[in-house]
C-alpha positions as CSV (number, residue, x, y, z in Angstrom):
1,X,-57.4,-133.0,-97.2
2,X,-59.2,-129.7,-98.3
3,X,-62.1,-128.1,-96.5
4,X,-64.3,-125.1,-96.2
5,X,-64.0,-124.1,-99.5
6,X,-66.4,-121.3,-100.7
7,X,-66.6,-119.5,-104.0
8,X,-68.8,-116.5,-105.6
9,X,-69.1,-116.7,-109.5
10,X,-70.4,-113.8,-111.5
11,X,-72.8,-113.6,-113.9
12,X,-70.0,-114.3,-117.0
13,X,-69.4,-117.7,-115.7
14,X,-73.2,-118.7,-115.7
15,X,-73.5,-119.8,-119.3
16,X,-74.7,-123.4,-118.0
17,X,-76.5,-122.2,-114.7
18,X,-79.7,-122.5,-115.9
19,X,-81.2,-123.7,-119.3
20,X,-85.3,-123.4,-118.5
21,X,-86.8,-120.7,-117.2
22,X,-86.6,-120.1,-113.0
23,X,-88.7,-117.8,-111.1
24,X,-87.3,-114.5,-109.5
25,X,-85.7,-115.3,-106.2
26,X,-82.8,-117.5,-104.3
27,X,-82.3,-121.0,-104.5
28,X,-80.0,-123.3,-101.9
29,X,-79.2,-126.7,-102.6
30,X,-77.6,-129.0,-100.3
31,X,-75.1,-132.2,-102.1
32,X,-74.4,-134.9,-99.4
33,X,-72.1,-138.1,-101.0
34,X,-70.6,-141.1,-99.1
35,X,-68.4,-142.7,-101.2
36,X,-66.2,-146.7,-101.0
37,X,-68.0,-147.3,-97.3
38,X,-66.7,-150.9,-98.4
39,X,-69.9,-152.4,-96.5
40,X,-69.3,-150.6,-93.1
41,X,-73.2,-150.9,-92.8
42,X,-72.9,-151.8,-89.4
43,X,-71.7,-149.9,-86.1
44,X,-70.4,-153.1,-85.2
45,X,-66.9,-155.4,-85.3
46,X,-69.1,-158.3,-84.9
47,X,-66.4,-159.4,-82.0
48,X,-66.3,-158.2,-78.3
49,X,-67.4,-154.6,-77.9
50,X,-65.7,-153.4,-80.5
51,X,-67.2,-149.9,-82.7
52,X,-66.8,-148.9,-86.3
53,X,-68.0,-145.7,-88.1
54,X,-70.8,-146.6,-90.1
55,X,-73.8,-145.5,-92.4
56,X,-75.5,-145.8,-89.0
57,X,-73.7,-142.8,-87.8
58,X,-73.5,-141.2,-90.8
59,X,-77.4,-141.3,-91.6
60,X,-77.5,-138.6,-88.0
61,X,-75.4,-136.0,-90.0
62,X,-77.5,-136.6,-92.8
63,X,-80.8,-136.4,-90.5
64,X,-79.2,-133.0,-89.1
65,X,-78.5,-131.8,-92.6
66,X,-82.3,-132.0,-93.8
67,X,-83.4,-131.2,-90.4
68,X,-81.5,-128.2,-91.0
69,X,-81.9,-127.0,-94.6
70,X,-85.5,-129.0,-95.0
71,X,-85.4,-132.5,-96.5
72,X,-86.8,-131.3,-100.1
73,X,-83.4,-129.2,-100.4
74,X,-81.0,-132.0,-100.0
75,X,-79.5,-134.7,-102.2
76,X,-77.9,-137.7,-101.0
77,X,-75.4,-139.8,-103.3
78,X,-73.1,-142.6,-102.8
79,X,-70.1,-142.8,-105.7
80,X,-69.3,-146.4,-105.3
81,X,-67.9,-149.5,-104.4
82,X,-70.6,-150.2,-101.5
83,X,-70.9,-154.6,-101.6
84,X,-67.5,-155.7,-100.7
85,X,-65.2,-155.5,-97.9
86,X,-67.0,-156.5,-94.9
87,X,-69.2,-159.7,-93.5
88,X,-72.2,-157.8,-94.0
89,X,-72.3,-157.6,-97.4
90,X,-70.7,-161.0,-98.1
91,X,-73.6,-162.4,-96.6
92,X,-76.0,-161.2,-98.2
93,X,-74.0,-161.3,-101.5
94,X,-73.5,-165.0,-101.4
95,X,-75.0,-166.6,-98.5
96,X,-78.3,-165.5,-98.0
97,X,-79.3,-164.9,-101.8
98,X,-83.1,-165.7,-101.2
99,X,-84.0,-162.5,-98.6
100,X,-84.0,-158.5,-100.1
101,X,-80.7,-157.7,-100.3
102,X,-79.5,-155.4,-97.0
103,X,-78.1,-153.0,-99.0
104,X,-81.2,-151.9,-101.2
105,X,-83.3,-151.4,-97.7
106,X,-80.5,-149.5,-96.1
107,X,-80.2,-146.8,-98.7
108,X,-83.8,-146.4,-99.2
109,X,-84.5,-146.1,-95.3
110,X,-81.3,-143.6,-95.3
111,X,-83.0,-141.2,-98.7
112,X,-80.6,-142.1,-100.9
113,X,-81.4,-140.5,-105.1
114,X,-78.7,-142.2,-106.5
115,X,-75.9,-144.7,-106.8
116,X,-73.0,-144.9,-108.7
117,X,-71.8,-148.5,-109.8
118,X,-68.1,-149.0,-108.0
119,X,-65.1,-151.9,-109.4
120,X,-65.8,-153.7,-106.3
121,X,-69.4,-154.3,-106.9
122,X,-68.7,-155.2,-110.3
123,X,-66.2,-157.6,-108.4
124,X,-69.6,-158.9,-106.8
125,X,-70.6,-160.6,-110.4
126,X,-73.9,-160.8,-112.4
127,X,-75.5,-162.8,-109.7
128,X,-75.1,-159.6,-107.2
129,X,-75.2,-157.1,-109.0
130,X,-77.9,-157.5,-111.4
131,X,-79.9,-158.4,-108.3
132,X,-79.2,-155.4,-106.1
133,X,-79.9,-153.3,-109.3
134,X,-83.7,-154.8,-109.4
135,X,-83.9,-154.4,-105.9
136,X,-82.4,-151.0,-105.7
137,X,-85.0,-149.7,-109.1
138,X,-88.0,-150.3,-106.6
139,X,-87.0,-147.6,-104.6
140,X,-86.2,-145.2,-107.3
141,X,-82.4,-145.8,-106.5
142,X,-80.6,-146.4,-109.5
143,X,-77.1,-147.7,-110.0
144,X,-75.3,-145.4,-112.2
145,X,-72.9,-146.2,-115.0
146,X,-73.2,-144.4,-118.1
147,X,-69.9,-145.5,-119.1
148,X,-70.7,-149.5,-119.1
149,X,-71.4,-150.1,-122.4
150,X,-73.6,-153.1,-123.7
151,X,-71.3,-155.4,-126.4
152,X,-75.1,-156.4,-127.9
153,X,-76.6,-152.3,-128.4
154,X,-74.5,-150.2,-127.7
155,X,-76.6,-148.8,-124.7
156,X,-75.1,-148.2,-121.1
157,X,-76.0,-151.5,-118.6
158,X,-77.5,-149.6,-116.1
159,X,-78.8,-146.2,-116.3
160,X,-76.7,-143.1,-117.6
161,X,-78.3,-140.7,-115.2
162,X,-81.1,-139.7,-112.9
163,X,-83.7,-136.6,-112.7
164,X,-84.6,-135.3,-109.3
165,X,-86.3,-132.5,-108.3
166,X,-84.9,-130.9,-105.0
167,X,-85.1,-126.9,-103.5
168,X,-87.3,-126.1,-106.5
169,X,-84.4,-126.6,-108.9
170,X,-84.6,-129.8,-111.6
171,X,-81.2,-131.3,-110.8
172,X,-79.3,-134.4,-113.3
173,X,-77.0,-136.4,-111.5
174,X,-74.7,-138.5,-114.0
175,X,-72.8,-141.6,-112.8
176,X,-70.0,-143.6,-114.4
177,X,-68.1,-146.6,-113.3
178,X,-64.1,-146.9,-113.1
179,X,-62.7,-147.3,-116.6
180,X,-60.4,-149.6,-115.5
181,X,-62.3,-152.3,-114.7
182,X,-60.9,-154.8,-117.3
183,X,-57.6,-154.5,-115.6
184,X,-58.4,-155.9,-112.6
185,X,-61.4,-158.4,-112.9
186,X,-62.0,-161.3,-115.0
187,X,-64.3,-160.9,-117.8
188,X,-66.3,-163.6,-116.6
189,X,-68.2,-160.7,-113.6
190,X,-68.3,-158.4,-116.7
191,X,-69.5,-160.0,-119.2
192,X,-71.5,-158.5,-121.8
193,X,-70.5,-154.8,-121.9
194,X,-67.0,-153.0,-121.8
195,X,-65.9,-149.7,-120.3
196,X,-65.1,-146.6,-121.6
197,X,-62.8,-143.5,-120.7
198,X,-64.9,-141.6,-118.6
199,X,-63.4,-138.3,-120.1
200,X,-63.6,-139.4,-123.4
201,X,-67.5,-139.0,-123.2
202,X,-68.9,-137.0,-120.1
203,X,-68.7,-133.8,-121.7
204,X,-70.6,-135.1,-124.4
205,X,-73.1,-137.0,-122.2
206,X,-73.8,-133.6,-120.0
207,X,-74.3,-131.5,-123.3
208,X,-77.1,-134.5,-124.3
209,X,-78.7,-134.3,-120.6
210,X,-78.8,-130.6,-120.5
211,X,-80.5,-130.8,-123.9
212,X,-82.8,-133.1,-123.3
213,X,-84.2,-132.3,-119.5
214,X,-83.1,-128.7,-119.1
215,X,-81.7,-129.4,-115.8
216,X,-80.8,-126.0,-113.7
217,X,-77.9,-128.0,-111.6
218,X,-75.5,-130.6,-112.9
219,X,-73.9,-133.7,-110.2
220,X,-71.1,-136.2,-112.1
221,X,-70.4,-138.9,-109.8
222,X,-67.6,-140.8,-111.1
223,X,-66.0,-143.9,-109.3
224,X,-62.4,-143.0,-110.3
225,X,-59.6,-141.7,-108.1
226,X,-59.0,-138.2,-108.3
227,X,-55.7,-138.1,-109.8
228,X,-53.2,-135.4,-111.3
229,X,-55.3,-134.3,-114.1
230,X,-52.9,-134.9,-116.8
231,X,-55.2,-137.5,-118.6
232,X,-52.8,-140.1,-118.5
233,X,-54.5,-142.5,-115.5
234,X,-57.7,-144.6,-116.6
235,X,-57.8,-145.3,-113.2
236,X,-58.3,-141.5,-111.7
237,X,-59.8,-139.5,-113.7
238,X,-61.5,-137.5,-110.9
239,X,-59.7,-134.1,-111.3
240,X,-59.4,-134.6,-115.5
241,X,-63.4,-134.7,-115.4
242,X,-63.2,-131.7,-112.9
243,X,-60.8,-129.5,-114.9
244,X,-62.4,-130.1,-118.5
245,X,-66.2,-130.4,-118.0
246,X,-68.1,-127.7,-118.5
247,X,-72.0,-127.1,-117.6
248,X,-71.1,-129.0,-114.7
249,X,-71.9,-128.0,-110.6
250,X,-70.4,-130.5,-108.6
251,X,-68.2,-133.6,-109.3
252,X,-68.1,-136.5,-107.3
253,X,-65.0,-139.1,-107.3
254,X,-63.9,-141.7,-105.1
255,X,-61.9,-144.9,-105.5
256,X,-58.7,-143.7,-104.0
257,X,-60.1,-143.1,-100.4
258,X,-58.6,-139.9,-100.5
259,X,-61.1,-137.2,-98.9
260,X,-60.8,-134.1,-100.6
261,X,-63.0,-130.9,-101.8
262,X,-61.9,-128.3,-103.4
263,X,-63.8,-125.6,-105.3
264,X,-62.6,-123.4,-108.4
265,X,-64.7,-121.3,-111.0
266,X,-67.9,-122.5,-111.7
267,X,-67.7,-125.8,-110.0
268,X,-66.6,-128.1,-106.9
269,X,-65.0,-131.3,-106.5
270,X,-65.8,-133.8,-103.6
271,X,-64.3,-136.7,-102.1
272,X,-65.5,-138.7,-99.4
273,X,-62.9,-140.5,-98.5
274,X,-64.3,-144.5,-97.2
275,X,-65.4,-146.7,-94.9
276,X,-67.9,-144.1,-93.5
277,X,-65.4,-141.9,-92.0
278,X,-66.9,-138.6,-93.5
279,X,-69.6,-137.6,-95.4
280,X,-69.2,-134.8,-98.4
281,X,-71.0,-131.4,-97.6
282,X,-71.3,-129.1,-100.3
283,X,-73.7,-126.5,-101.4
284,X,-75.0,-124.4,-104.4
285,X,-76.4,-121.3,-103.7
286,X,-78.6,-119.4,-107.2
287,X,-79.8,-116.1,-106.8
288,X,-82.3,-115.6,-110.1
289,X,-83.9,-112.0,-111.7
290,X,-85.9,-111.2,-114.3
291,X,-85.8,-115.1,-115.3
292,X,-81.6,-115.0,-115.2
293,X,-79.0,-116.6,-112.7
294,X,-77.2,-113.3,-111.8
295,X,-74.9,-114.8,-108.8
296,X,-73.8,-118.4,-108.1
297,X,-72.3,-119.5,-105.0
298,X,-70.5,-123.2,-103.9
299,X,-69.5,-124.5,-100.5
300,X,-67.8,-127.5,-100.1
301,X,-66.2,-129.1,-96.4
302,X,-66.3,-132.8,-95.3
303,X,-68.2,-133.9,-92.1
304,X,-66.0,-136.2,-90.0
305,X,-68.7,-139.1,-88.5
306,X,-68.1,-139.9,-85.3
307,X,-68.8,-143.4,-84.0
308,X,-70.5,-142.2,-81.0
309,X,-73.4,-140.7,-83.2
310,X,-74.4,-143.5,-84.4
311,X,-78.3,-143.7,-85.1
312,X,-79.9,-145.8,-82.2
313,X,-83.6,-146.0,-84.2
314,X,-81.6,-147.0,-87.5
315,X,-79.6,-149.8,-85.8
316,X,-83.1,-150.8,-84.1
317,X,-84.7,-151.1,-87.2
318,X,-81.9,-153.4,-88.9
319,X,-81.3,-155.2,-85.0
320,X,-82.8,-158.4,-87.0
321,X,-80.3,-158.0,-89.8
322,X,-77.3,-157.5,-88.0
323,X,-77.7,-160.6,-85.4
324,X,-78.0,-162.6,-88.5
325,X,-74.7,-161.6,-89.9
326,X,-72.9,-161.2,-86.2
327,X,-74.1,-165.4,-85.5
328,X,-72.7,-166.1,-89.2
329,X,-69.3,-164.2,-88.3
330,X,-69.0,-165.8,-84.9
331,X,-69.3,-169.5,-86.9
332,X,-66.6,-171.9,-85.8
333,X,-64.5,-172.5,-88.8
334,X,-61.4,-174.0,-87.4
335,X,-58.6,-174.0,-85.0
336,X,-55.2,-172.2,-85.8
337,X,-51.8,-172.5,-83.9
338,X,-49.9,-170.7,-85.2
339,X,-50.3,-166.5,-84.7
340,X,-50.8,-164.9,-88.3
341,X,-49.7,-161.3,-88.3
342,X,-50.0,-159.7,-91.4
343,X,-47.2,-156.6,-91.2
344,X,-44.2,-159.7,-91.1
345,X,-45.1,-159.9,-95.2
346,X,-43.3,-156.8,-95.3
347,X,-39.9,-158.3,-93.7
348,X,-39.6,-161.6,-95.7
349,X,-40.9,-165.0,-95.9
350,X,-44.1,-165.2,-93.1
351,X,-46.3,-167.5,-92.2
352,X,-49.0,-165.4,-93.3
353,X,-48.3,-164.9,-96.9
354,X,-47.1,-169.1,-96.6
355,X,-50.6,-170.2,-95.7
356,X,-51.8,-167.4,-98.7
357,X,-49.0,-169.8,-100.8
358,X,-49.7,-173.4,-99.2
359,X,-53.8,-173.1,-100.3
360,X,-52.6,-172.0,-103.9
361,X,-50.2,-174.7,-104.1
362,X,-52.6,-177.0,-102.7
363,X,-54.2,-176.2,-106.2
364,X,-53.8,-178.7,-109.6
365,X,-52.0,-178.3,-111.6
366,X,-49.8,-175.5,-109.7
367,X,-46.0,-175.7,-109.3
368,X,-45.6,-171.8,-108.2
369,X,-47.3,-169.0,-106.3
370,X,-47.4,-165.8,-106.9
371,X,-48.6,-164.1,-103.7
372,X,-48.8,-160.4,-102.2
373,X,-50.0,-159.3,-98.2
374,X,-53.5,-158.2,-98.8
375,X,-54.5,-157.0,-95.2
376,X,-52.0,-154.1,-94.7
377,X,-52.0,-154.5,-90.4
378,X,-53.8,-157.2,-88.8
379,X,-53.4,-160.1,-86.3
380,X,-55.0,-163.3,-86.1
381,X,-54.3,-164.9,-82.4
382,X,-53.6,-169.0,-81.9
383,X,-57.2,-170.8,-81.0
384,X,-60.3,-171.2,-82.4
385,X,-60.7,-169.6,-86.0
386,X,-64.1,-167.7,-86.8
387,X,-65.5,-167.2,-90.7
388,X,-64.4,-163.4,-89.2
389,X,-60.8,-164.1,-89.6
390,X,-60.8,-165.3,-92.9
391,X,-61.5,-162.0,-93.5
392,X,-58.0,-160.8,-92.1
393,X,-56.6,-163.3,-93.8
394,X,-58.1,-162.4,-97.4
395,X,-60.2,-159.4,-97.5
396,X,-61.3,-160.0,-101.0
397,X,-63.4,-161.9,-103.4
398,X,-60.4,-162.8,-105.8
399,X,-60.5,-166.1,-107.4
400,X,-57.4,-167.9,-108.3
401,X,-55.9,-168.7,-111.8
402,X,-53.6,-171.0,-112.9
403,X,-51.5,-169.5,-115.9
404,X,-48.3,-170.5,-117.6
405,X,-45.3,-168.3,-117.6
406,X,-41.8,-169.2,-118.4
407,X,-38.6,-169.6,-115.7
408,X,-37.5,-166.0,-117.2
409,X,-40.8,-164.4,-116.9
410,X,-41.0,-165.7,-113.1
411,X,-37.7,-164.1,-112.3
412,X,-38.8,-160.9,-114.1
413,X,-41.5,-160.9,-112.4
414,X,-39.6,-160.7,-109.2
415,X,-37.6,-158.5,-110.1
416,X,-40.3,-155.8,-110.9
417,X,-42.3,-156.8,-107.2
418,X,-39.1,-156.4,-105.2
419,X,-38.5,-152.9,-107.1
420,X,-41.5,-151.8,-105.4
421,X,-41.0,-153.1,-102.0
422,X,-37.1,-152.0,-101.7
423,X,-34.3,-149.7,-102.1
424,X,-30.5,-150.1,-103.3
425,X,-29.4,-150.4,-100.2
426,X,-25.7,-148.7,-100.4
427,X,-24.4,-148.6,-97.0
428,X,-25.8,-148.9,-92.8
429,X,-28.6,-146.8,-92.1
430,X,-30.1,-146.7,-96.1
431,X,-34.0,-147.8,-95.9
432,X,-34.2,-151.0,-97.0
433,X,-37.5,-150.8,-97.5
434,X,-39.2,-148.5,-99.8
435,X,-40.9,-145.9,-97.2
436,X,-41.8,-142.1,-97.6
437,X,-42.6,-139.6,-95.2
438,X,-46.4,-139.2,-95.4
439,X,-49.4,-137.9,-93.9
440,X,-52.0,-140.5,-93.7
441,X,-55.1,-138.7,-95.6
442,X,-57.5,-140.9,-93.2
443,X,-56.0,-140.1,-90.2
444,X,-54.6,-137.2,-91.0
445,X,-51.7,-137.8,-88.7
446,X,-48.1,-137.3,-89.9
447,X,-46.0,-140.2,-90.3
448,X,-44.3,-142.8,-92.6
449,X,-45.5,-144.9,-95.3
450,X,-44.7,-147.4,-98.3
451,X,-44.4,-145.2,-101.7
452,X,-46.0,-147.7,-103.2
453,X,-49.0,-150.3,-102.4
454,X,-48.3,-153.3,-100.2
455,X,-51.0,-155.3,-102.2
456,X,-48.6,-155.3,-105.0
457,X,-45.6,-157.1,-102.8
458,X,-45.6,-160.2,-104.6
459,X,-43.3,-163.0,-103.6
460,X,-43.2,-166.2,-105.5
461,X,-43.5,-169.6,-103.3
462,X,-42.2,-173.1,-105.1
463,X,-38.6,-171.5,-105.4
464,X,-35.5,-171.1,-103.2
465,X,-33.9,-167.7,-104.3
466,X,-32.6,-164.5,-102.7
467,X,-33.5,-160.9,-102.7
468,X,-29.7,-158.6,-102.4
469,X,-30.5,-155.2,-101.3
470,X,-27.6,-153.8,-102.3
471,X,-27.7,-154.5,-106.0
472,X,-30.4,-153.0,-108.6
473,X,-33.7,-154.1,-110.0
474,X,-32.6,-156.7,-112.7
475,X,-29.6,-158.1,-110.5
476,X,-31.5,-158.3,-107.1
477,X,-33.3,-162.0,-107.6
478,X,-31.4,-165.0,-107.5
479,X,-32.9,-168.2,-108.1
480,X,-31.2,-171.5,-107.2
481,X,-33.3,-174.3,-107.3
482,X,-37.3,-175.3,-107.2
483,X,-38.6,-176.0,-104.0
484,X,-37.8,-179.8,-103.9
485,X,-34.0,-179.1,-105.1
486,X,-34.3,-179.6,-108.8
487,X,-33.2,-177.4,-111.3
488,X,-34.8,-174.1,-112.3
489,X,-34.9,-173.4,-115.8
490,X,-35.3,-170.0,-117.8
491,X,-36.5,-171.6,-120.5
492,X,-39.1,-173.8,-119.0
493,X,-42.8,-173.3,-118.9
494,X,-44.3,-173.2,-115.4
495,X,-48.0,-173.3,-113.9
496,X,-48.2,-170.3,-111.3
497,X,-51.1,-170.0,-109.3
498,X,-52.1,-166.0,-108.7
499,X,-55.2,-164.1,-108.3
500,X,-57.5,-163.2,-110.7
501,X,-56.7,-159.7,-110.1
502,X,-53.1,-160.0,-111.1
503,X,-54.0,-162.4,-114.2
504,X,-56.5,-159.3,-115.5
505,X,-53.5,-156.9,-115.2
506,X,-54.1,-155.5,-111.4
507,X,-51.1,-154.3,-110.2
508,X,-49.5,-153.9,-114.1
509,X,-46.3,-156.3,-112.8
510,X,-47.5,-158.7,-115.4
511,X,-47.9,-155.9,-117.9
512,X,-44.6,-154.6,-117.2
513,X,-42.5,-157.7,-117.5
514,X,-44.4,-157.8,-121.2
515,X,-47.3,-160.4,-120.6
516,X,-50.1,-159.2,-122.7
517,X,-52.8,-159.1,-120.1
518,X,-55.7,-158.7,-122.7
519,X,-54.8,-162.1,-124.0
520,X,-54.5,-163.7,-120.4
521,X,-57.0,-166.8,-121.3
522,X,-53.9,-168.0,-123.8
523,X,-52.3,-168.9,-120.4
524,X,-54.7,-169.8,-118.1
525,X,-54.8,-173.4,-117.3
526,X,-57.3,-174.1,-114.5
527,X,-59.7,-171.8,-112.6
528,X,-60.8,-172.3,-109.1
529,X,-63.2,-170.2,-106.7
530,X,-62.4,-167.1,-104.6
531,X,-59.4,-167.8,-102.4
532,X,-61.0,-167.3,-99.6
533,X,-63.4,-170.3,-100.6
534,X,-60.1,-172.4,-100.8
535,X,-59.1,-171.6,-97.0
536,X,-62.5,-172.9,-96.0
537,X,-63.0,-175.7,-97.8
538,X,-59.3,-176.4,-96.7
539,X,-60.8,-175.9,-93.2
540,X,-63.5,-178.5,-94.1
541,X,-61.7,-181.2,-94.6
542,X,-59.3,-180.5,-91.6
543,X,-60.5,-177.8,-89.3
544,X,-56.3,-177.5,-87.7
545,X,-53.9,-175.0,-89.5
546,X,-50.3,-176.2,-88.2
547,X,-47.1,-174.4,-88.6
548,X,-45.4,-177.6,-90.5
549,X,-48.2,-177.2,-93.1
550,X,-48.4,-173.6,-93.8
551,X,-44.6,-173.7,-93.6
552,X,-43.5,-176.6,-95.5
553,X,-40.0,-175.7,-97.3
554,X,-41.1,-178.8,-99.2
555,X,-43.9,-177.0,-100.9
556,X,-42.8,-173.3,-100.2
557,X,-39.1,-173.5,-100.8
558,X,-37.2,-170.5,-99.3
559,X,-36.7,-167.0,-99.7
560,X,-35.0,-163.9,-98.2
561,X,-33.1,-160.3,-98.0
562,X,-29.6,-160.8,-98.1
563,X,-26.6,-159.8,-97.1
564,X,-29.1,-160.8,-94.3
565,X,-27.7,-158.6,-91.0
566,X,-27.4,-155.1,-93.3
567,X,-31.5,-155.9,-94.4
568,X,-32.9,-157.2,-91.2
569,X,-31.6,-153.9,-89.3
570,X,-32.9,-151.6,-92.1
571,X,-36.2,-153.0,-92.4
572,X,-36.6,-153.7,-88.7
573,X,-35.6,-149.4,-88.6
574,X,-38.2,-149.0,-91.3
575,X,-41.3,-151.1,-89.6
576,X,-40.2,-148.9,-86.5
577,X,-40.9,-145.7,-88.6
578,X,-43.8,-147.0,-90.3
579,X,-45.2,-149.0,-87.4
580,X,-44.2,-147.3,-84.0
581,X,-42.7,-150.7,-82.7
């Protein structure tokens, strides 16, 4: 993470300062952006006394900023991916669809101009989406997406940009939506539009604005990572938008929850971060005469939000709200016993990915799961279950697929997860697992990571098969049987249950192993709701989660790291290094 950047431009680099006519004197303009708060709307765990950082203590920086510079000289944007990833706004995405949306009322109490349109509110669907737009236009709060592209006109879904007025300069903030969307989420939430290369047309999309509305200042908010800048990564294109565009002040990106600012030449780059942990600070300082920008100025830092600040008259006025969503948490959903931690994904079979398997099996016409550890650290104790531990258990509002793939596309498959998760182990004291050092760039503490993303550690359940750590990708997986001892065929056609995510190419292991994502719906055989759904309705019917259930070698057949003592000391060495323990 980069701070404190500051930069003096001289009057060669001002081409694109100002295209209408200023009067004489010095300008300051303050840019504040949140970005992938991932519906940290609340101060509150919902359990116990427990605190998060929130827009509730983020709204006192921003309070301190106007307070500060004068609210008419300060913008506030958010880049994206704001209606997923906490109780708050699942319940008001799907439960309570008759009330104002929460989110609309908490960024027009907070003085938000704009909104950028993020892959996880897409994830939302129509329903959501389209609503919170309405909601969010009464305000004046747009959702941006100039990228989204109607299949019927040709126009953008929602708007392409947004005029403000702020400091006395006319400012045109420009917002675009991940380009990757189709990768990742089933057509079915996108329906009617399709998503272009952000790079491919911002340049061209400023050049229109500037000539249409003479704006004096320039924000692109794009919900993409922010990348190498080589223009090879649809997915973070953050830093190609930042090296190439020109007429162009500040650029906003997000996605990657990597905070970052930097500022070079004529513009800066910001990076919030997520959930609410800073808030992006930058500023643009014009000094015009005779008519002319003759210096230009940028700051950029990030504010780390503390949760101690939090904004006692903002969580006053949304008391109401968040009682409402603390008593739907708290709901009695069930009882479990047997303790679910999440981190034992990472050493072999665990009962946590086996209950993720055991409700996907559960499903017709499934014979194998393909399932990956989607909460990276968390614990969920024996006793009474609340609707707040599904949550642990599956953070995210994937649906399940059933597709067809054959026996030697199954073991491909394998073979291209375990290449993520592990190393050719060669002799005692090799890591097993596939760990870097790394500094954790929300923390910022120094430590030891996975290179690659846990969410992408696929095992496959309806299969007894090994996993050698001493032997390469292509050699490692060795399959003997299906799970109730019969044989397991190459050439036979199987139905695997996996996430909707996976089926639209998240991840790229189907991709790699040759699977034409783009023509999934060939292979899909049966679609049910989001898996999450699955474990309640499982609950429904019987509110007790048992061991011999969720670990039925019946169902689940068996897997694991052999030659089993060289792995289990390596990857107990690793989670040590990774995990302290």
């Amino acid at each position: 993470m980069k701070t404190g950047h500051i930069l003096l431009i001289g009057a060669a680099l001002l081409s694109f300062a100002c295209t209408r006519s200023l009067k004489d004197g010095e300008y300051t303009l303050t840019v504040l952006s949140t970005n992938d708060v991932h519906g940290t709307w609340f101060d509150s765990t919902y359990i116990g006394t427990g605190a998060k950082k929130s827009l509730m203590a983020v709204n006192t920086y921003v309070d301190s900023v106007r307070t500060a510079d004068g609210a008419g000289n300060v913008i506030l944007v958010d880049v994206g991916d704001c209606l997923q990833g906490d109780n708050a706004p699942y319940y008001y995405n799907y439960v309570d669809t008759l009330s104002p949306h929460l989110f609309p009322r908490l960024l027009h109490y907070m003085g938000y101009d704009a909104v950028v349109w993020g892959n996880h509110d897409v994830e939302t669907g129509h329903k959501v989406y389209d609503r919170v737009q309405k909601e969010l236009t009464q305000y004046g709060i747009p959702f941006l997406a100039g990228n989204a592209i109607r299949n019927d006109n040709g126009k953008s879904y929602f708007p392409p940009y947004k005029i403000v007025k702020k400091a006395g300069l006319k400012v045109a903030i420009l917002g675009y939506e991940n380009a990757n969307i189709k990768a990742w989420l089933a057509e079915e939430v996108w329906s009617g539009m399709h998503f272009e290369r952000i790079a491919s047309r911002v340049q061209q999309d400023v050049d229109a604005v500037r000539a249409k509305e003479h704006p004096d200042v320039v924000i692109v908010g794009v919900h993409s990572g922010t990348g190498e800048g080589d223009g090879n990564n649809a997915e973070s294109e953050g830093m190609d938008i930042f090296k190439m565009v020109q007429g162009v002040d500040f650029v906003l990106c997000s996605h990657d929850h990597r905070p970052l600012v930097l500022v070079e030449e004529e513009k800066a780059l910001m990076n919030s971060g997520s959930h609410s942990r800073y808030l992006a600070h930058g500023k643009l300082h014009l000094k015009v005469e005779g008519g002319k920008v003759v210096s230009k100025a940028l700051e950029a830092d990030l504010i780390p939000v503390r949760v101690e600040k939090t904004d006692p008259v903002m969580r006053e006025a949304f008391r109401q709200e968040y009682e409402t969503v603390k008593a739907f948490t708290l709901r009695e959903v069930g009882q479990l016993n047997v303790a679910l931690r999440t981190r034992d994904a990472y050493k072999g079979m665990s009962d946590y990915v086996n209950l993720i398997h055991t409700i996907c099996l559960q499903q017709e016409p499934a014979q194998l799961s393909i399932a990956a550890p989607l909460t990276f650290d968390g614990n969920v104790e024996t006793g009474t279950l609340v609707f707040n531990d599904l949550f642990t258990l599956y953070p995210f509002e994937n649906q399940l697929y059933v597709i067809t793939m054959s026996g030697d596309e199954v073991r491909r498959y394998l073979e291209a997860s375990y290449d993520r998760w592990i190393n050719t182990v060669s002799q005692k004291g090799d890591h097993v697992l596939r760990i870097i050092p790394k500094d954790n760039t929300r923390t910022q503490q120094k430590g030891w990571s996975f290179h690659g993303l846990a969410y992408n550690f696929d095992s496959v359940a309806g299969l007894n098969y090994t996993v050698d750590v001493t032997k390469p990708r292509g050699e490692r997986v060795l399959i003997t049987t299906l799970a109730d001892g019969t044989p397991f065929s190459p050439e036979q056609t199987y139905n695997v249950a996996l996430t909707s995510y996976r089926a639209s190419g998240g991840g790229s292991l189907l991709d790699e192993i040759g699977i034409d994502t783009d023509l999934i719906d060939q292979r899909v055989v049966a679609r049910y709701p989001e898996i999450r759904n699955l474990i309640y309705q499982r609950l429904e019917k019987d509110p007790s989660l048992d061991l011999e259930e969720i670990s039925n070698p019946a169902l689940l057949g068996t897997w694991k790291f052999v030659p089993e003592a060289l792995a289990k000391k390596g990857i107990e060495d690793d989670m040590k290094l990774m995990f302290g323990e």
